[in-house]
BADO-532421 format. One record per residue (C-alpha): residue number from 1; residue in three letters; x, y, z. Coordinates in nm, 2 decimals. Example, Ala and Ser with C-alpha at 12.3 -4.5 7.8 and 13.67 -1.06 7.14 Angstrom:
<lovos>
<lovo 1,ALA,<1.23,-0.45,0.78>>
<lovo 2,SER,<1.37,-0.11,0.71>>
</lovos>
This chain:
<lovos>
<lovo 1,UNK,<0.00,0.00,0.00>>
<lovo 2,UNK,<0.30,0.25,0.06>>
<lovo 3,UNK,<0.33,0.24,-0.29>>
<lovo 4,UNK,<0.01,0.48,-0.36>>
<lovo 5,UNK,<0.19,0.78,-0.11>>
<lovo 6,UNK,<0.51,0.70,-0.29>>
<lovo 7,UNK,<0.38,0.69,-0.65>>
<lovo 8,UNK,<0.20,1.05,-0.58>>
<lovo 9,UNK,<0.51,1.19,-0.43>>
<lovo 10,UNK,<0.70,1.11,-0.75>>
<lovo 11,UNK,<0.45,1.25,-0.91>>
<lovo 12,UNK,<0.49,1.58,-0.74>>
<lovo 13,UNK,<0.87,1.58,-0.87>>
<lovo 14,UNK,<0.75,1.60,-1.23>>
<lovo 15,UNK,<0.50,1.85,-1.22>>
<lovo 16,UNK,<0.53,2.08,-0.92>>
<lovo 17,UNK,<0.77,2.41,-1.05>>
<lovo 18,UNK,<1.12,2.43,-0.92>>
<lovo 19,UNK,<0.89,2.75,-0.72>>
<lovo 20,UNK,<0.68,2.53,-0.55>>
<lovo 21,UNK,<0.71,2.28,-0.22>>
<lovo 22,UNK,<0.76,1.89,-0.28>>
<lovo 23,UNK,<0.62,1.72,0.03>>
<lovo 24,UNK,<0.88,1.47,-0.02>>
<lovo 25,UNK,<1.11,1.83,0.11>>
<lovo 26,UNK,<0.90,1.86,0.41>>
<lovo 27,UNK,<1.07,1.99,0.79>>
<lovo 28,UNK,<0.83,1.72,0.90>>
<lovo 29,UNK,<0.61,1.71,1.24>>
<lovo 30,UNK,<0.73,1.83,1.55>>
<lovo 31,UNK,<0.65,1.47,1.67>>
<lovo 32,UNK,<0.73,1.19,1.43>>
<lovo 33,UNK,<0.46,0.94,1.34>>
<lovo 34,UNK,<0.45,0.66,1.09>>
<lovo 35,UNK,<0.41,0.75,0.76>>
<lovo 36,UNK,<0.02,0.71,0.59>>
<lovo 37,UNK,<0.06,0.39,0.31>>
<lovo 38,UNK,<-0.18,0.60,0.09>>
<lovo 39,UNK,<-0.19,0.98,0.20>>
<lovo 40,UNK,<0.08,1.20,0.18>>
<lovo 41,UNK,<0.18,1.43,0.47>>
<lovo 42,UNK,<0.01,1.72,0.36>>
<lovo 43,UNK,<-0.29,1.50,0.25>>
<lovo 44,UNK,<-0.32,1.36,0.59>>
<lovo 45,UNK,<-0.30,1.73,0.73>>
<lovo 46,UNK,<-0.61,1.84,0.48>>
<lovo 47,UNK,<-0.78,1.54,0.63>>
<lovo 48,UNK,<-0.67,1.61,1.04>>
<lovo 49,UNK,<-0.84,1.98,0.97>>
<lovo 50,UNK,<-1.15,1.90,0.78>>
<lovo 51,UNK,<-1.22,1.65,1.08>>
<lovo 52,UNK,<-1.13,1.88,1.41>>
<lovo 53,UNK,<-1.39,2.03,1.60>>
<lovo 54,UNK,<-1.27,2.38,1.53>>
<lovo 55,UNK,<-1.30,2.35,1.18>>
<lovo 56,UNK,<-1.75,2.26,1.25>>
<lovo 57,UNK,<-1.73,2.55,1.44>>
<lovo 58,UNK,<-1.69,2.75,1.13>>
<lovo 59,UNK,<-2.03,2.71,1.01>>
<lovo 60,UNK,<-2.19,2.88,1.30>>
<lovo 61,UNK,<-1.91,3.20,1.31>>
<lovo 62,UNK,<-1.96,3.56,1.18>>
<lovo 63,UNK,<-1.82,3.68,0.87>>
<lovo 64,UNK,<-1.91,4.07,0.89>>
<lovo 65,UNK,<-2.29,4.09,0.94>>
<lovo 66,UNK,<-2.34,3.96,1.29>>
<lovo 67,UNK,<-2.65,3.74,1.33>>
<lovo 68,UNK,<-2.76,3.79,1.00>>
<lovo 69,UNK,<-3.12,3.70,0.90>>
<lovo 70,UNK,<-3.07,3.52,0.55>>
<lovo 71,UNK,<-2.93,3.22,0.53>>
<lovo 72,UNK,<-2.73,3.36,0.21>>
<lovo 73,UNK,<-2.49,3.56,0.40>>
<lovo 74,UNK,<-2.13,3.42,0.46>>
<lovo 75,UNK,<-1.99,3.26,0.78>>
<lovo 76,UNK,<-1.62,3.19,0.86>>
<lovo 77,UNK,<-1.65,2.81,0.72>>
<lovo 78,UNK,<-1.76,2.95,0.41>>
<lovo 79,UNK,<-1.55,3.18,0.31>>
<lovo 80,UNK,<-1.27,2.96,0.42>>
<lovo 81,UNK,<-1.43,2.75,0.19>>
<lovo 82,UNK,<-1.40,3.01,-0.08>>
<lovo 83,UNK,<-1.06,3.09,0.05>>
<lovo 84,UNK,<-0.97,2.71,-0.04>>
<lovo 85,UNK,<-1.11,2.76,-0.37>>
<lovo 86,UNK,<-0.96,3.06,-0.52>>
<lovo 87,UNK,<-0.62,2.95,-0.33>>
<lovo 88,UNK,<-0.63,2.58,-0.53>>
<lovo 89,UNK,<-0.70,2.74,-0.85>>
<lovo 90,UNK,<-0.41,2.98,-0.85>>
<lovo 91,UNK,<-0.23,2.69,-0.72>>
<lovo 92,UNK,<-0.30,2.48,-1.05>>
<lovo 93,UNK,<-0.21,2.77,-1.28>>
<lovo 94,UNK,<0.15,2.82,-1.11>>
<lovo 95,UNK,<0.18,2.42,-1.10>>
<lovo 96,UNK,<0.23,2.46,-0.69>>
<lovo 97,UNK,<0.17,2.16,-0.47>>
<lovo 98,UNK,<-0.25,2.18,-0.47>>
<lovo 99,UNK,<-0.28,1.94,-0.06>>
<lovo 100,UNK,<-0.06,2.19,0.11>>
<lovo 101,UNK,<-0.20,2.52,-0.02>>
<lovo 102,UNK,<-0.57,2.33,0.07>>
<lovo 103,UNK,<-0.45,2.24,0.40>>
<lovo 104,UNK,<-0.31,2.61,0.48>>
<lovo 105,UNK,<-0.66,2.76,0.31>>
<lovo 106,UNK,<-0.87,2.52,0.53>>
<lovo 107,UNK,<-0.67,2.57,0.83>>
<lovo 108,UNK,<-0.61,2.99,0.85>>
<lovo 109,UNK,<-0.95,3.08,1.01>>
<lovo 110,UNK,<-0.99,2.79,1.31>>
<lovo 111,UNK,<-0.87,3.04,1.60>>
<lovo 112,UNK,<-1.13,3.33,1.49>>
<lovo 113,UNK,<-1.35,3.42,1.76>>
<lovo 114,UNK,<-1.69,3.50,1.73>>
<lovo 115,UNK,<-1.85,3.78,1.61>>
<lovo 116,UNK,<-1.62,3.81,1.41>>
<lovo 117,UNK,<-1.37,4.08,1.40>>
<lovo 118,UNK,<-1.54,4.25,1.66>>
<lovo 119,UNK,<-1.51,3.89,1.90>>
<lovo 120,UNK,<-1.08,3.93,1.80>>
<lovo 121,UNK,<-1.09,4.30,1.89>>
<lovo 122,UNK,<-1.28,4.25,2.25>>
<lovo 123,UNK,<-1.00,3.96,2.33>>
<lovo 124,UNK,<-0.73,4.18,2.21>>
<lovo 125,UNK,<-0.83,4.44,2.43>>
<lovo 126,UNK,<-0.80,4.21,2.74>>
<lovo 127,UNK,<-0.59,3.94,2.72>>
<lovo 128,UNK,<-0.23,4.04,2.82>>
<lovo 129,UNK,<0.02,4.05,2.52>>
<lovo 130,UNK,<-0.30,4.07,2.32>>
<lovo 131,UNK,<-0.51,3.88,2.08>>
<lovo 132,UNK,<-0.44,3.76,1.71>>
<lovo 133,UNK,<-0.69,3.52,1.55>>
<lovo 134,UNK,<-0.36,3.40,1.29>>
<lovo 135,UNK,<-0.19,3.30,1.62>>
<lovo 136,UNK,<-0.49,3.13,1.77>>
<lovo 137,UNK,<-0.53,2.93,1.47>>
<lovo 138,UNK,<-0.19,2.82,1.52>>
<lovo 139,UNK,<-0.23,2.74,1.90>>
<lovo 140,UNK,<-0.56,2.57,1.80>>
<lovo 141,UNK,<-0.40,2.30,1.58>>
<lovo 142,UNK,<-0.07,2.27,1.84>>
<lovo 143,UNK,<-0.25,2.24,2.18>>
<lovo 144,UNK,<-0.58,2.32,2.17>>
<lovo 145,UNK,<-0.74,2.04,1.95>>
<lovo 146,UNK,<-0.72,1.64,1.95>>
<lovo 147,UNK,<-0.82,1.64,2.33>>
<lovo 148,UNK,<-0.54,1.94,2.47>>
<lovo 149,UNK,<-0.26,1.75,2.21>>
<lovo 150,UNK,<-0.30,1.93,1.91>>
<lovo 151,UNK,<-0.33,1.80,1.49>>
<lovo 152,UNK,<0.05,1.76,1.51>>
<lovo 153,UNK,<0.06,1.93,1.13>>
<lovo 154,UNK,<0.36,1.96,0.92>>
<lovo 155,UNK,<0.53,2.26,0.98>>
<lovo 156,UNK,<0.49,2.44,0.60>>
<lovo 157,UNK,<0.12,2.36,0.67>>
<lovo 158,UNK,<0.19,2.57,1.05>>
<lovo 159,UNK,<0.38,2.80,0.90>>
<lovo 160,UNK,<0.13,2.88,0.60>>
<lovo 161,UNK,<-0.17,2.94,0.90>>
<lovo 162,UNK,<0.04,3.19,1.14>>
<lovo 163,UNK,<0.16,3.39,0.81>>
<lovo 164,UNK,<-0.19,3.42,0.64>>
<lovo 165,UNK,<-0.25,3.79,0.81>>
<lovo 166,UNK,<0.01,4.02,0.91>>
<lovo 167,UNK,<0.39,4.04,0.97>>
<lovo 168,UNK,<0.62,3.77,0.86>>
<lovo 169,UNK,<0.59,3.62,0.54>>
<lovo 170,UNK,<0.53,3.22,0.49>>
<lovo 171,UNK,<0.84,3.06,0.44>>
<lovo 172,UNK,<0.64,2.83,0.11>>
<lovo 173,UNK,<0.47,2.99,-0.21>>
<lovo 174,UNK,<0.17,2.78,-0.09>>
<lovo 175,UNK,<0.19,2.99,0.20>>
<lovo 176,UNK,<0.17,3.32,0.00>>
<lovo 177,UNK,<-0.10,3.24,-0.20>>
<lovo 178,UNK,<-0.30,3.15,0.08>>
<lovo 179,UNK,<-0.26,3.48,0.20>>
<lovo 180,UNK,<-0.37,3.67,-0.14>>
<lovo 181,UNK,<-0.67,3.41,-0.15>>
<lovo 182,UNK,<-0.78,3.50,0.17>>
<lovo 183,UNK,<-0.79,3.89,0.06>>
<lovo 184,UNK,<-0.94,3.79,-0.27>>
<lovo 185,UNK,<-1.22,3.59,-0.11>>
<lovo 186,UNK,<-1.31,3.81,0.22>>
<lovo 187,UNK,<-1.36,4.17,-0.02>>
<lovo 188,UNK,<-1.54,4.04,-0.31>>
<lovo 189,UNK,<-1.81,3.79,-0.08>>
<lovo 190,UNK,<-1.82,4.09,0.15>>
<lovo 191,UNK,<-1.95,4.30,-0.11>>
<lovo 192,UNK,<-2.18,4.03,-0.23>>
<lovo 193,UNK,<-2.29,4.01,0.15>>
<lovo 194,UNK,<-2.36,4.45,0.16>>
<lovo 195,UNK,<-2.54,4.42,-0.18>>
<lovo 196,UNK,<-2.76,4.13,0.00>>
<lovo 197,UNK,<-2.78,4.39,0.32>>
<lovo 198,UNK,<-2.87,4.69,0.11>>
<lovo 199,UNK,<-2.58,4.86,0.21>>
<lovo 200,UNK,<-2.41,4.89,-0.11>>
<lovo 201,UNK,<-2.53,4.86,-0.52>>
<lovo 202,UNK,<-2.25,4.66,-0.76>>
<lovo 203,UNK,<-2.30,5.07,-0.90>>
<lovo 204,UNK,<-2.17,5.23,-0.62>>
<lovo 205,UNK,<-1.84,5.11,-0.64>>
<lovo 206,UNK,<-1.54,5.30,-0.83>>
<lovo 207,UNK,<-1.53,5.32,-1.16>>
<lovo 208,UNK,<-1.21,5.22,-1.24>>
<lovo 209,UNK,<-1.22,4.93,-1.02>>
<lovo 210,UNK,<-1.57,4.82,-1.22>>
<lovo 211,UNK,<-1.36,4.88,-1.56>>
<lovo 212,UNK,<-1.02,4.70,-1.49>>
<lovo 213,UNK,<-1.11,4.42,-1.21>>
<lovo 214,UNK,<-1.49,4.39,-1.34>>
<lovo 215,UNK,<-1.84,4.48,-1.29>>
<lovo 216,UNK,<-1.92,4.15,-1.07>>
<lovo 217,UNK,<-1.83,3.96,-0.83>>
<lovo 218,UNK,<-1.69,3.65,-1.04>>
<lovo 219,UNK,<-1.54,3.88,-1.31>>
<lovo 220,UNK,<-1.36,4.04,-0.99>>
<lovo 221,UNK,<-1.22,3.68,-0.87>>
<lovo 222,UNK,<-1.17,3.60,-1.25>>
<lovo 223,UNK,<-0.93,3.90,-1.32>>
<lovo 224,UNK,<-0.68,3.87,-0.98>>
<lovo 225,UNK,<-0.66,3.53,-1.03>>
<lovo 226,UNK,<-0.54,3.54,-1.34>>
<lovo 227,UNK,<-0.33,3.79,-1.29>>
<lovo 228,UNK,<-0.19,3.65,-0.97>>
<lovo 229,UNK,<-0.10,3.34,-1.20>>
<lovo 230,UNK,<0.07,3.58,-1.51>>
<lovo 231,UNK,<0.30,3.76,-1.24>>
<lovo 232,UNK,<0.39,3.52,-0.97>>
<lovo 233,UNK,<0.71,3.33,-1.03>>
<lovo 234,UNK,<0.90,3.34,-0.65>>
<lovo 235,UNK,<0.71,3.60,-0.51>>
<lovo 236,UNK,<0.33,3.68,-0.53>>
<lovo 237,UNK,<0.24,3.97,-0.77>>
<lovo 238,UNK,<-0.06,4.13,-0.97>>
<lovo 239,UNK,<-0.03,4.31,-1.30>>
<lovo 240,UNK,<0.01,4.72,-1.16>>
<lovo 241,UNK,<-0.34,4.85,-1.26>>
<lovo 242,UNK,<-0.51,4.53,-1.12>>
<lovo 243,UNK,<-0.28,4.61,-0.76>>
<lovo 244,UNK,<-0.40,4.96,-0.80>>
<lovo 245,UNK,<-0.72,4.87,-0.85>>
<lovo 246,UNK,<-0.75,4.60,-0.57>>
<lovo 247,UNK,<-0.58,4.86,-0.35>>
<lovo 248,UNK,<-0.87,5.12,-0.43>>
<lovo 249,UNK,<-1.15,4.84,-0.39>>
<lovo 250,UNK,<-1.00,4.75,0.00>>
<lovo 251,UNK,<-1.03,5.11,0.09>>
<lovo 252,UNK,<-1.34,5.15,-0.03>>
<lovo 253,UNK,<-1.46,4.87,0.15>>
<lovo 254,UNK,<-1.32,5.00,0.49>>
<lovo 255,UNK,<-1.48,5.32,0.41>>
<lovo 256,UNK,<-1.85,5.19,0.32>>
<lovo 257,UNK,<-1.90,4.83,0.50>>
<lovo 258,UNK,<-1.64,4.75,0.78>>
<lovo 259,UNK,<-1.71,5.04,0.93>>
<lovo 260,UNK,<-2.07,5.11,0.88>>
<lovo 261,UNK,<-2.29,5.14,1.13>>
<lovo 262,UNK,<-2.57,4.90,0.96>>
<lovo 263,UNK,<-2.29,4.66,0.95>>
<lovo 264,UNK,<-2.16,4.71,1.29>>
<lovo 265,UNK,<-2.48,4.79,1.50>>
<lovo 266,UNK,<-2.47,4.50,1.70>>
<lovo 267,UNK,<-2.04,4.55,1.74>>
<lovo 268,UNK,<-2.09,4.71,2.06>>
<lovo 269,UNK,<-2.31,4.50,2.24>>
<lovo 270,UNK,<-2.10,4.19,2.11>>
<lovo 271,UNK,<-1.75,4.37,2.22>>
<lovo 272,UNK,<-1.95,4.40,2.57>>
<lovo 273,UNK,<-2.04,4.05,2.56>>
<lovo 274,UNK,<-1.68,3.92,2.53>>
<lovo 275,UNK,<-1.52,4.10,2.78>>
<lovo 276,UNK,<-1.76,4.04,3.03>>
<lovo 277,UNK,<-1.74,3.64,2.93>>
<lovo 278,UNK,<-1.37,3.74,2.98>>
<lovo 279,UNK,<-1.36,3.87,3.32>>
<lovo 280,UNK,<-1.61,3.64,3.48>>
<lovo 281,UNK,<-1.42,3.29,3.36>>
<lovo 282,UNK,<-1.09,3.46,3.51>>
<lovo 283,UNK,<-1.27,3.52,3.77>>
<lovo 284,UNK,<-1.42,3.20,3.80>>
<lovo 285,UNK,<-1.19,2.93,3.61>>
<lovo 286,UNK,<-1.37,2.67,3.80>>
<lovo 287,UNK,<-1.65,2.71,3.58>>
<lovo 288,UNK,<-1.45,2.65,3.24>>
<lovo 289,UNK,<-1.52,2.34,3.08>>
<lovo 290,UNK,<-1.25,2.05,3.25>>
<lovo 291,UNK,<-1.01,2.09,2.95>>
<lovo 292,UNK,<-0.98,2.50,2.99>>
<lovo 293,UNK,<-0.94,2.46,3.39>>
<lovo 294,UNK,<-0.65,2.20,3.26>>
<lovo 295,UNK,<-0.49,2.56,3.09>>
<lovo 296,UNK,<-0.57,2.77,3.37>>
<lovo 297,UNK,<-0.36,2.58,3.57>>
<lovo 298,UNK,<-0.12,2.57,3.33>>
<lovo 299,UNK,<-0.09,2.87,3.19>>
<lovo 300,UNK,<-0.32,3.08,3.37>>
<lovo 301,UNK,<-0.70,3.15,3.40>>
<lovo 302,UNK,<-0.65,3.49,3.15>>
<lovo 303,UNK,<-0.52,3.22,2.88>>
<lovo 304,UNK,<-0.77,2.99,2.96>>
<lovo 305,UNK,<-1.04,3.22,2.88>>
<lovo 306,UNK,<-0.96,3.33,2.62>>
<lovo 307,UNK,<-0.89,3.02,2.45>>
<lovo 308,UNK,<-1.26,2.92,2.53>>
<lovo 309,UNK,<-1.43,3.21,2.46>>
<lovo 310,UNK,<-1.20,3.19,2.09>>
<lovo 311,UNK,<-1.37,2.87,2.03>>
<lovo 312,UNK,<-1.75,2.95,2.06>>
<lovo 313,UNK,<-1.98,3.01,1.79>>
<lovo 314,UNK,<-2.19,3.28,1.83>>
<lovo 315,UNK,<-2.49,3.16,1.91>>
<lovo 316,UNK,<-2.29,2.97,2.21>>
<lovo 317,UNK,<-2.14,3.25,2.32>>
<lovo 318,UNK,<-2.51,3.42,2.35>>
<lovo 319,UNK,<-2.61,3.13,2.56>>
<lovo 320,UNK,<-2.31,3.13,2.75>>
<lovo 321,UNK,<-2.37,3.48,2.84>>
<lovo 322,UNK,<-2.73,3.42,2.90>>
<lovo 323,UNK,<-2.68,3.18,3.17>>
<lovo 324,UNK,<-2.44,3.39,3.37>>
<lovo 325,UNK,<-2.58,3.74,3.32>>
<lovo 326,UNK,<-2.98,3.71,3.23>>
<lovo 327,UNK,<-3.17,3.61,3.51>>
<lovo 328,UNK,<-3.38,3.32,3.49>>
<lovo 329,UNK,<-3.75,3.27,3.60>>
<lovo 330,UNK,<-3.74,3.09,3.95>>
<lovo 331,UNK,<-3.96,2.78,3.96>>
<lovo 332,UNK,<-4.03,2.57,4.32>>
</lovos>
């Protein structure tokens, strides 16, 4: 049966570019473990995502509108979805090994809070050293899944997930492309999303990011990645006008959604929410589920906390709150 793993990593040696990351090259696990007979390692890290609990979680976690009514709107496991998608695709054109950019895609999003950005900014307003979803989704694959021992990934596939945001760069193309995918996916479903909401028109944005990326949504996706796959060799890279462009279109979206107060009415109330979770599980670790009290005494009842609280959907962190701050009707 080893023969399947070995004939797919020869056949990652013939068609991955000299640009791209043979699993075969791989710094390996920080533990070592047998080798699959039929997945490779960055298969079996695909696989060891799709099945953790964070990665379920997903499906009931904010995108931008919080709580929205239709059943249309995105949530965190869908764009990552979508994230996967436009990241595989670019992946193909550039000839870049397809399970490790899938396993990084699927992977970049399992330490986001709830509520969204507003959930990350409430943590990283309280938690000493501060809060970073990228980082969470890290510790969320290292320690926090798999029972408190973590998905044991490769580390191209770890490295890919902490680089997806901000700061250092991923050490792999994979990595890279992840990271445009992930920009890609979250603008152009969030202006799907504000259309849906009524709080934009496909009209209303600039014109010259209607005439060069397109005048919808898949024309948009169509146009970076294709352009992503013309100008990437080592290094990720868009034709100029389409940077410009993009560039123009992220501003605009800051201006008109991600701040806007239809958008964020609710942002308050949720920010209030999470701290207040916050303060009462440091204050009372005891009542953290057995695996969190196992971290407060670790590593505190601050880290423990938040590490919960990280991990709740939304509509569990409502109930959570319900049951320690709304009174309940007293029955004999």
């Amino acid at each position: 049966m080893d023969e399947i793993r070995l004939r797919t990593l020869e056949k990652e040696k013939l068609t991955i570019s000299p640009y791209g990351m043979l699993c075969a090259d791989t710094k390996g696990r920080e533990k070592a473990e047998p080798e699959c007979e039929v997945r490779t390692a960055f298969q079996r890290d695909r696989d060891r995502i799709i099945h953790c609990n964070a990665f379920r979680r997903l499906k009931h976690k904010t995108q931008v509108f919080l709580s929205p009514d239709s059943d249309h709107y995105r949530t965190r496991l869908t764009h990552t979805l979508e994230v996967s998608q436009i990241a595989r695709t670019i992946a193909i054109g550039l000839a870049l090994n397809e399970d490790l950019t899938e396993a990084i895609a699927l992977g970049h999003d399992l330490g986001h809070t709830p509520f969204g950005h507003a959930g990350e900014r409430a943590l990283n307003g309280v938690l000493p050293g501060g809060f970073r979803h990228y980082e969470q989704s890290l510790r969320v694959v290292d320690r926090l899944e798999n029972g408190g021992k973590g998905l044991n990934l490769t580390y191209e596939v770890r490295d890919g997930i902490v680089c997806h945001t901000r700061g250092k760069e991923a050490d792999t193309l994979e990595g890279r492309i992840v990271k445009l995918a992930d920009r890609i996916a979250y603008i152009n479903h969030d202006i799907d999303d504000a259309i849906r909401g009524g709080v934009l028109r496909e009209e209303s944005l600039p014109p010259d990011v209607r005439r060069i990326l397109g005048e919808s949504k898949s024309k948009r996706i169509n146009t970076l990645v294709l352009s992503a796959i013309r100008n990437t060799k080592n290094e990720v890279a868009l034709d100029s006008d389409v940077q410009a462009a993009f560039d123009i279109l992220h501003e605009f979206m800051f201006d008109r959604v991600y701040t806007n107060p239809v958008c964020k009415s609710e942002e308050k109330k949720a920010i209030s929410m999470i701290e207040q979770l916050f303060s009462f599980f440091v204050e009372h670790p005891d009542e953290l589920p057995n695996e969190y009290i196992s971290i407060a005494w670790q590593e505190g009842a601050q880290r423990a906390a938040a590490d919960y609280i990280a991990g709740m959907t939304d509509g569990y962190a409502l109930r959570e709150f319900s049951r320690y701050f709304i009174p309940s009707g007293w029955t004999k």
